[in-house]
C-alpha positions as CSV (number, residue, x, y, z in Angstrom):
1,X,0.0,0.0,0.0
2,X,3.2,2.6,0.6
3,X,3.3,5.0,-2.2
4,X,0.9,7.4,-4.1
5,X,-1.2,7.4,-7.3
6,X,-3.2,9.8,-8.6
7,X,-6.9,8.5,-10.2
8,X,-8.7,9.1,-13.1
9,X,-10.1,12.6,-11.5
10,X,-5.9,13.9,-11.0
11,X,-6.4,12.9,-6.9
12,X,-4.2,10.9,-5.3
13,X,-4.7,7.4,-3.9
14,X,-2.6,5.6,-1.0
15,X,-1.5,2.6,-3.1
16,X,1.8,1.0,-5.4
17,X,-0.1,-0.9,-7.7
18,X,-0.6,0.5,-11.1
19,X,-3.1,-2.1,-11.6
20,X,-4.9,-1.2,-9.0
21,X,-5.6,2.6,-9.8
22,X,-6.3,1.2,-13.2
23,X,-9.3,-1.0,-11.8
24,X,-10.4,2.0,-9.8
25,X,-10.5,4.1,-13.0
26,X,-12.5,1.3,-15.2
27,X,-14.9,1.4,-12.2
28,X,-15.4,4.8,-12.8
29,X,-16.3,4.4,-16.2
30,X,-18.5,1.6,-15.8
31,X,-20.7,3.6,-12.8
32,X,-21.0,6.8,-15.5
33,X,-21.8,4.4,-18.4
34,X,-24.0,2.5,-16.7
35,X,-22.2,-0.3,-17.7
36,X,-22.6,-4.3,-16.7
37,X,-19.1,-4.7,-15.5
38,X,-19.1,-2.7,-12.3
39,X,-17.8,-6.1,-10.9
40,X,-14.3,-4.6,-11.8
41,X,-13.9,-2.8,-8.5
42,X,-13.3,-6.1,-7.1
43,X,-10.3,-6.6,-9.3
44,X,-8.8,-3.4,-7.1
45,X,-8.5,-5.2,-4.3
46,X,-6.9,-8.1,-5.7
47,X,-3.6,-5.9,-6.9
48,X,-4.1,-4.0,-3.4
49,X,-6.4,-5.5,-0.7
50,X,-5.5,-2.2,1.4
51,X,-6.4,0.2,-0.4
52,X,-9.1,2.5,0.9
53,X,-10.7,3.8,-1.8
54,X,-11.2,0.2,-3.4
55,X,-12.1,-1.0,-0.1
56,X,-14.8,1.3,-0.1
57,X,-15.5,1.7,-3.5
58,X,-15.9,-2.7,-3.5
59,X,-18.3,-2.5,-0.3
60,X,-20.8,0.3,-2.3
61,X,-21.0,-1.9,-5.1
62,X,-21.5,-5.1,-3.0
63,X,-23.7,-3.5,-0.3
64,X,-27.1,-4.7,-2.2
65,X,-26.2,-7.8,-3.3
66,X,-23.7,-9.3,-0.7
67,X,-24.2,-7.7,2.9
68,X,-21.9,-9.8,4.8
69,X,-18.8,-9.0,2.6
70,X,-19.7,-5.5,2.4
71,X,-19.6,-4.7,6.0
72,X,-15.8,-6.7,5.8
73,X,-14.6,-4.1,3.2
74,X,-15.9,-1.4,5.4
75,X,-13.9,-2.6,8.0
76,X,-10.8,-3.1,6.1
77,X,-11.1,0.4,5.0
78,X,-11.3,1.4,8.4
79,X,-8.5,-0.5,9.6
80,X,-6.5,1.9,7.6
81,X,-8.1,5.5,7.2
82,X,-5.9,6.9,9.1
83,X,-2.4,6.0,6.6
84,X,-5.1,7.2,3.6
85,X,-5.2,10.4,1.4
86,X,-7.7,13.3,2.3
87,X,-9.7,12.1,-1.0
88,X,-9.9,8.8,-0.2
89,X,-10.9,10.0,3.7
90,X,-13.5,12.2,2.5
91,X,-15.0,10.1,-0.4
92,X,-14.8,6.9,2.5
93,X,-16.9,9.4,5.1
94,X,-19.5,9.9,2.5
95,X,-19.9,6.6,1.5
96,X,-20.0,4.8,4.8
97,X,-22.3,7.2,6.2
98,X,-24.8,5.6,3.3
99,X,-25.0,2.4,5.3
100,X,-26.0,3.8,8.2
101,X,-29.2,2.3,10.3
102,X,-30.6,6.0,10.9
103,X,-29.6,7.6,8.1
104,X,-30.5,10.9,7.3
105,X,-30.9,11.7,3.4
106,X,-29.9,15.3,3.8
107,X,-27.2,14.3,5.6
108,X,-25.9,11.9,3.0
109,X,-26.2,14.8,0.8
110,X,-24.6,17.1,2.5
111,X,-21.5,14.7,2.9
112,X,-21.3,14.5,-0.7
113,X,-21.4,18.3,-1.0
114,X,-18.7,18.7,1.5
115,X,-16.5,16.4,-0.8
116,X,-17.2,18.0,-3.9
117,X,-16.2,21.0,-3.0
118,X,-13.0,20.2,-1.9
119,X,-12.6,17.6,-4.9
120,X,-15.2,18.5,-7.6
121,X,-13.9,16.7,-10.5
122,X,-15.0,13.5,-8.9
123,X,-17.7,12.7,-11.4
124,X,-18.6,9.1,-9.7
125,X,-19.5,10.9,-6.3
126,X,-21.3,13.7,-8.1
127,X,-23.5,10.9,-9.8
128,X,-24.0,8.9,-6.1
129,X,-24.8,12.8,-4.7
130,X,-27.2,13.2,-8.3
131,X,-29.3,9.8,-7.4
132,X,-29.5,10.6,-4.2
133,X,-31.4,13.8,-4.7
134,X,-33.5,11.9,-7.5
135,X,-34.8,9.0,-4.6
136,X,-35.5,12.3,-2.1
137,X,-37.8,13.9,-4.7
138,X,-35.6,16.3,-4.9
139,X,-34.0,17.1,-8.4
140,X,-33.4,20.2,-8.1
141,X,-30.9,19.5,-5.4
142,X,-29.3,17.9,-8.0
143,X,-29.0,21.0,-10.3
144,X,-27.9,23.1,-7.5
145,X,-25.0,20.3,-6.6
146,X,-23.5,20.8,-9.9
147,X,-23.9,24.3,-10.3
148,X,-22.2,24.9,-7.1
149,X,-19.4,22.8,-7.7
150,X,-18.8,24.8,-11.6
151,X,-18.5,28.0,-9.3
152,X,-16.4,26.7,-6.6
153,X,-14.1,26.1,-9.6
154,X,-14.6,29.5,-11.2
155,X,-13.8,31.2,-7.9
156,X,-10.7,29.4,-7.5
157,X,-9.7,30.7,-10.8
158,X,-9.9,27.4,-12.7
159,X,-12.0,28.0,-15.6
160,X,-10.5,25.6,-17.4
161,X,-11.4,23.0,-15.2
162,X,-15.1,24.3,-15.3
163,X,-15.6,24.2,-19.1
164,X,-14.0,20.4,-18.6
165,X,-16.2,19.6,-15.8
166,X,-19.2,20.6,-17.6
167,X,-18.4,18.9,-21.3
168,X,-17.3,15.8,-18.9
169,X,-20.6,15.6,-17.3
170,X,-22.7,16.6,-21.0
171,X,-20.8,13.5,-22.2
172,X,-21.1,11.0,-19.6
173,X,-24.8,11.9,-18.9
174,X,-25.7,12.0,-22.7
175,X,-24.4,9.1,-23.1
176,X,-26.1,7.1,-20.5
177,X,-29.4,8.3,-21.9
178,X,-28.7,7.3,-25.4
179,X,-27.3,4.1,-24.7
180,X,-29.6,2.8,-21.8
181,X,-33.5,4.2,-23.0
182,X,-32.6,4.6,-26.8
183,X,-33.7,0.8,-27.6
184,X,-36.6,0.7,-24.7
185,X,-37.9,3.9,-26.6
186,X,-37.9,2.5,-29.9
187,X,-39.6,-0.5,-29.1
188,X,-42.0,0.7,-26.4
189,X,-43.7,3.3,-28.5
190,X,-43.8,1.8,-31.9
191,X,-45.2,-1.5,-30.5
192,X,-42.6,-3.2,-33.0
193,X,-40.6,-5.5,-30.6
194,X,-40.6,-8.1,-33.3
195,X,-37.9,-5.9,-35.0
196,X,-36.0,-5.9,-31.4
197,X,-37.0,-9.2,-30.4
198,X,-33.8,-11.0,-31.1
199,X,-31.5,-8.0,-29.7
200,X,-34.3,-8.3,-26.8
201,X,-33.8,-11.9,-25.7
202,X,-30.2,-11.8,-25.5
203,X,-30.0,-8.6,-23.4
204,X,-32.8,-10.2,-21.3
205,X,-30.4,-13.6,-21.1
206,X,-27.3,-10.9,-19.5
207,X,-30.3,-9.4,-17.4
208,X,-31.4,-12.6,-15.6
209,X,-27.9,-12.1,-13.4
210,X,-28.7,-10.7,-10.5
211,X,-25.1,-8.8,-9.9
212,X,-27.1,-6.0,-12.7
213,X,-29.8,-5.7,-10.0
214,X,-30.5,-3.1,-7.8
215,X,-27.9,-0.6,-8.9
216,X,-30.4,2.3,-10.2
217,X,-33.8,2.2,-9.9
218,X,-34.6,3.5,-13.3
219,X,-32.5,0.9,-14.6
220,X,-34.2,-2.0,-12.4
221,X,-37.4,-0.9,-14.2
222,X,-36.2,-1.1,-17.7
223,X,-34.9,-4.6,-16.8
224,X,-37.9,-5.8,-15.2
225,X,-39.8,-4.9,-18.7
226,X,-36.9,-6.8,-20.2
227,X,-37.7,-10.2,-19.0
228,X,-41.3,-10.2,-18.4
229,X,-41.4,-9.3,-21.8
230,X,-38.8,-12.0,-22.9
231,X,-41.0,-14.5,-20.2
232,X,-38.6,-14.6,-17.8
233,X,-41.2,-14.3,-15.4
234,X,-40.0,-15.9,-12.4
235,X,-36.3,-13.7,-12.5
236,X,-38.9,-10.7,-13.1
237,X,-40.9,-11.6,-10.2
238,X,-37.9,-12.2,-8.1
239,X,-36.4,-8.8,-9.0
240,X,-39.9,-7.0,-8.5
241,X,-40.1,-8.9,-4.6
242,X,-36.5,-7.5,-4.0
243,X,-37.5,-4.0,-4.7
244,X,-40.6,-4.6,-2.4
245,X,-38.2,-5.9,0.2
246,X,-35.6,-2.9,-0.5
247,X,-38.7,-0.7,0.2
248,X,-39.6,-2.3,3.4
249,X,-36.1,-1.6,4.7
250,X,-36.4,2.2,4.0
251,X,-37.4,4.4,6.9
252,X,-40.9,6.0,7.1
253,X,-40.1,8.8,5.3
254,X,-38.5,7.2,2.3
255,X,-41.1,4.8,2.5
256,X,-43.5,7.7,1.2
257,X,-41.2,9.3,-0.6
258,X,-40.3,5.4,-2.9
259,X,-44.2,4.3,-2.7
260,X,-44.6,5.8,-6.3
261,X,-41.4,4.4,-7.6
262,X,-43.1,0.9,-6.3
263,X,-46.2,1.4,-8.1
264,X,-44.2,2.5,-11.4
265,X,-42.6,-1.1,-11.1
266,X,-45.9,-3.5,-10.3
267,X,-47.5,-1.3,-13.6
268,X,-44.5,-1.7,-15.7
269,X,-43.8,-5.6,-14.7
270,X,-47.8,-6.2,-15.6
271,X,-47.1,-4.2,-19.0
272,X,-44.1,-6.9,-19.8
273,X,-46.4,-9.9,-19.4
274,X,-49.0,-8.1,-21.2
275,X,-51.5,-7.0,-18.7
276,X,-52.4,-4.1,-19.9
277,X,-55.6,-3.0,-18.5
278,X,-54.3,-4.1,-14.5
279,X,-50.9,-1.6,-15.4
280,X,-53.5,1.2,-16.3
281,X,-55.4,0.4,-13.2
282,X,-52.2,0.7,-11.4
283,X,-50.9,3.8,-12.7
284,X,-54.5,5.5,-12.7
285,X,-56.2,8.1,-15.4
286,X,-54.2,11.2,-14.5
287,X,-50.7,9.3,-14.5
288,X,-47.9,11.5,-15.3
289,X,-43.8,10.2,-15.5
290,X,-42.3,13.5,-14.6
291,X,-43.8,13.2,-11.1
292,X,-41.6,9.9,-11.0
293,X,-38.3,11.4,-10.7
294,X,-37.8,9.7,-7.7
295,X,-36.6,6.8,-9.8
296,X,-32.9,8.8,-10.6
297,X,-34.1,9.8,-13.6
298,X,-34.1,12.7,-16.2
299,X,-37.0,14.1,-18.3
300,X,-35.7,12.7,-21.2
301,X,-35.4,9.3,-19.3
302,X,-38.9,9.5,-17.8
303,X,-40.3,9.7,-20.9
304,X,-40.1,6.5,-22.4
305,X,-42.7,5.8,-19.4
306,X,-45.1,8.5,-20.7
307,X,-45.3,7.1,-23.6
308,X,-45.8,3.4,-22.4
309,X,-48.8,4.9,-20.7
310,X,-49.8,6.0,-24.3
311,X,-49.6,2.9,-25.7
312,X,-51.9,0.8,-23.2
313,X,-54.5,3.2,-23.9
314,X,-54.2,3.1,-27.3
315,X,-54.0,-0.9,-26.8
316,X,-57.1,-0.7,-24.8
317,X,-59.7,1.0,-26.5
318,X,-59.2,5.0,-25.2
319,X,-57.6,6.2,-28.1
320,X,-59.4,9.3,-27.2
321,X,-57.6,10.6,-23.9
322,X,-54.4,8.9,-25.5
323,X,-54.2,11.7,-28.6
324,X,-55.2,14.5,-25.6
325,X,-52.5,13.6,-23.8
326,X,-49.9,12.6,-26.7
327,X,-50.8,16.1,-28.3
328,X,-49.9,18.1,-25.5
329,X,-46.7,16.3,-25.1
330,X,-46.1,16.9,-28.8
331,X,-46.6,20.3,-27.9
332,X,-43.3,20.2,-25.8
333,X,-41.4,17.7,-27.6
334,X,-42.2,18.2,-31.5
335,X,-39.5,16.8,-32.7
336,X,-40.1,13.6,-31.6
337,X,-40.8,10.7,-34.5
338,X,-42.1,8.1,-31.7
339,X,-44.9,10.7,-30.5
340,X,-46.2,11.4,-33.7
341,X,-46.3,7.6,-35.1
342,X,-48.5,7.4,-31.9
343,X,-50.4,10.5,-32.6
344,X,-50.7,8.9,-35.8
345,X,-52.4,5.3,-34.8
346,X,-54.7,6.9,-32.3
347,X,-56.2,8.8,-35.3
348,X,-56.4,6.2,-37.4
349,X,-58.4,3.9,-34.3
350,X,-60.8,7.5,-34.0
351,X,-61.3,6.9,-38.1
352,X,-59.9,10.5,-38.0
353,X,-59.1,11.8,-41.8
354,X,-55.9,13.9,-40.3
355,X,-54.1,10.2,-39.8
356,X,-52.4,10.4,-43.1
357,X,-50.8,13.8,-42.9
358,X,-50.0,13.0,-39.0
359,X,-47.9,9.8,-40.3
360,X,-46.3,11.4,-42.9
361,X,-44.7,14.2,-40.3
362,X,-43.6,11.0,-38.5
363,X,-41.8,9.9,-41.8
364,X,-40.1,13.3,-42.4
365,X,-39.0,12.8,-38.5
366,X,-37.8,9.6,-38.5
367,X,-35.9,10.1,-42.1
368,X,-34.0,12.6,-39.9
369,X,-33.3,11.7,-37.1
370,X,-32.3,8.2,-38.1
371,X,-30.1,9.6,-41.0
């Protein structure tokens, strides 16, 4: 462990092993991608079992899925804070505090804040500070996080490290949209799965292992439609009861605070096995995915939930509210091919003469934007 390294983010780590900085930094990379390999953390403490950071970094990413060996990182951490560097102190106090019995969300916030400040070109703690807002209701918490860290750097003079900050974070987070909902969107609000059937199954097949679980719950969603679509009913139903268990475990408060995100999963996991009608039931008449932030998720992310809404009520018969409420979305996203090809069929189900001209604007969208 003697000897110093500096991580992806320029700060440095108590460790000798080039290795295991290198594992550190690939975590990194998969937690902003939302990648399938976050596993790779592990591979840190293999080169260096000491190291704090991995130490910590291993027990955040085991935490959900294996407890026992967690709690051993944590105290393996522990066992050497005191030889570690202030980043790897500061990002350790912030993490661990997460595992607390009584914790206190704003508290857990505030604990990020305090490290960002002092090291705010950590993206991986801003996003574990960004979905922490999301589950508390409170995105906007999130927007003031990063605009407080892009003038902590300004006042320090570093307006090069601002602009980078910023086109780091446009990047990462643009990617993560594209690359995660893209697909779901496509094949959601066309109704086509046929065309991503294949593509489907063998994502659903990487999905079944549970080490993907429980890392975001906007992503747990998406892969609970996964395999109840692709009939893998019993790992849906087994993710779905974990989620109910991971809610039961939440204080009071959060307890409110989740209850939506809940429902959002029992309506979603019904939509998969094709139960339309009970998701509708389930998500009610007035439903509306921006009020499901909760979930760690962006507008743009939330959606591809809208729209799923729009297509059960197409599917079941109330074409009628469903081109009220996809017009008035239009109205804020016109740009958007999927929207009008559902504008589109809910005509053509009212035997409305407009259909034609409606899916021909689809056409000119989709020309574009998939050219």
């Amino acid at each position: 462990m003697e000897g110093l390294k500096l991580d992806k983010w320029g700060y440095e780590v108590r460790t000798s092993s080039d290795s295991c900085i290198s594992a550190i930094n690939d975590y990194y990379h998969q937690v902003l991608a939302y990648g399938r390999n976050r596993e790779v953390i592990l591979e840190a403490l293999v080169h260096d079992k000491d190291c704090v950071l991995a130490n910590i970094l291993a027990a955040h990413f085991l935490h959900s899925s294996d407890p026992s060996k967690a709690a051993s990182l944590i105290e393996a951490a522990k066992s050497r804070i005191e030889q570690s560097t202030s980043y790897e102190k500061a990002v350790f106090e912030a993490i661990n505090y997460l595992f607390s019995h009584d914790r206190d969300d704003d508290v857990a916030v505030e604990l990020h804040s305090k490290l960002l400040r002092d090291f705010p070109r950590d993206l991986a703690s801003l996003k574990r500070a960004q979905l922490l807002c999301f589950y508390m209701g409170r995105a906007d918490l999130s927007l003031d996080l990063v605009q407080q860290l892009c003038h902590v750097l300004q006042y320090e003079c570093r307006y090069k490290e601002a602009v980078q900050f910023m086109e780091e974070c446009s990047k990462s987070w643009s990617s993560c949209v594209h690359k995660c909902f893209g697909p779901a969107v496509a094949g959601l609000c066309t109704g086509k799965l046929d065309v991503f059937e294949d593509r489907l199954k063998i994502l659903a097949a990487s999905l079944t292992d549970q080490a993907n679980w429980f890392l975001e719950w906007h992503l747990d969603l998406l892969i609970l439609w996964a395999l109840a679509c692709t009939k893998e009913l019993s790992k849906a139903e087994d993710l779905l009861n974990g989620l109910k268990l991971r809610l039961s475990e939440m204080s009071k408060k959060k307890q409110q605070i989740m209850q939506r995100a809940m429902q959002l999963a029992e309506a979603v996991y019904e939509f998969g096995r094709g139960n339309e009608k009970q998701a509708l039931e389930i998500l009610g008449p007035d439903f509306d995915a921006y009020t499901y932030k909760i979930i760690g998720a962006s507008d743009e992310q939330v959606d591809v939930f809208n729209e799923v809404w729009y297509v059960m009520l197409l599917n079941t018969g109330q074409a009628t509210k469903a081109i009220e409420s996809i017009e008035k979305q239009i109205k804020q996203r016109e740009g958007a091919p999927f929207l009008w090809r559902l504008l589109e069929k809910g005509y053509k189900l009212s035997s409305r003469p407009e259909a034609a001209a409606i899916g021909e604007n689809a056409r000119v969208l989709e020309t574009a934007y998939f050219n």
